[in-house]
N, C-alpha and C positions, 0 to 999 in steps of 0.2 A: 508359517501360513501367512499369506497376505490378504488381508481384510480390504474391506472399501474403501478406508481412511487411508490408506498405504498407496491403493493406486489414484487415491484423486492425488494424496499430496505429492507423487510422484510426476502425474499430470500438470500441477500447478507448479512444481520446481521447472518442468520443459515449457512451458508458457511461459516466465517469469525473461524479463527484458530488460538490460539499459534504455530510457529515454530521455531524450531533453526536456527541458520547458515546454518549446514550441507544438513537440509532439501530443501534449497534456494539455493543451490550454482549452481544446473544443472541447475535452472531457468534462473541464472546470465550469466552462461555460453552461453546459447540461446539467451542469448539478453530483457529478457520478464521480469524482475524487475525494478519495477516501485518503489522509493521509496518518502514516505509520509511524509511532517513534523510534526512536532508535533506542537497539534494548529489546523489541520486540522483532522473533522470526517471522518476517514477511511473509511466510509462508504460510507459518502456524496459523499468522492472522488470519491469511485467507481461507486455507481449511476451516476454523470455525465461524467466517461468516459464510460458508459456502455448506458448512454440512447445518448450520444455524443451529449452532450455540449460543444460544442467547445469555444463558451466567457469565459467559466468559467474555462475551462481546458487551455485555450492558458492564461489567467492571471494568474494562478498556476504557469503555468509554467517558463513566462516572471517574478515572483517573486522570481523563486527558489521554490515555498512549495511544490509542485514535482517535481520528476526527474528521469530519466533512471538511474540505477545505472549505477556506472564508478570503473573502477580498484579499483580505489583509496578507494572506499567505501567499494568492498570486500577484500581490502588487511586489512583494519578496521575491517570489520565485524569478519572476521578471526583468527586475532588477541586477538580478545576481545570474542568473542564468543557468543552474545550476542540472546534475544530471540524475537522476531516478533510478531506480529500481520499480518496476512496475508489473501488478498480475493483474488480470481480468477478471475477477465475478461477478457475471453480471449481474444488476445492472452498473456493478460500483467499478470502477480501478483505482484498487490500493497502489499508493506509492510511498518510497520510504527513499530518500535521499540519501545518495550515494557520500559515504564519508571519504574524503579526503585524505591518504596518507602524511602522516607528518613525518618529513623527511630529518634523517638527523646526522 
């Protein structure tokens, strides 16, 4: 049986996008980047600020593994240029930076 938690998160999986920096920065600029640790499903994130889970999102948050971006993250992002993982709920866009393969 598929529930409403099945079809947002499947809505939120086909939303979900590679972005740059550059593409994020107006977002940052408004206030609306949410960023994700790594270790955490971008996904799952969003599903619980999106169906507002609030236990799970105020423990996230009281942990550090999300967070509003801050200066200090796009003076980083900036700098390094680096590429995203990003969903939309509004008003926030989560993002969770793309890890790197280490080649061996």
């Amino acid at each position: 049986m598929t529930t409403p938690s099945d079809l947002l998160r499947a809505k939120l999986n086909l939303e979900t996008a590679q972005l740059p920096w550059s593409e994020l920065e107006r977002h940052f600029a408004r206030g609306d980047v949410i960023k994700v640790a790594i270790g955490i499903d971008l996904i799952e994130a969003a599903l619980n600020v999106a169906e507002n889970k609030v236990d799970s999102v105020q423990a996230w948050l009281a942990e550090g593994r999300i967070a509003r971006a801050e200066m200090s993250d796009a003076e980083d992002w900036h700098a390094r240029q680096p590429m995203f993982w990003a969903v939309v709920v509004a008003p926030w866009v989560l993002v969770q930076e793309v890890q790197k393969e280490i080649e061996s």
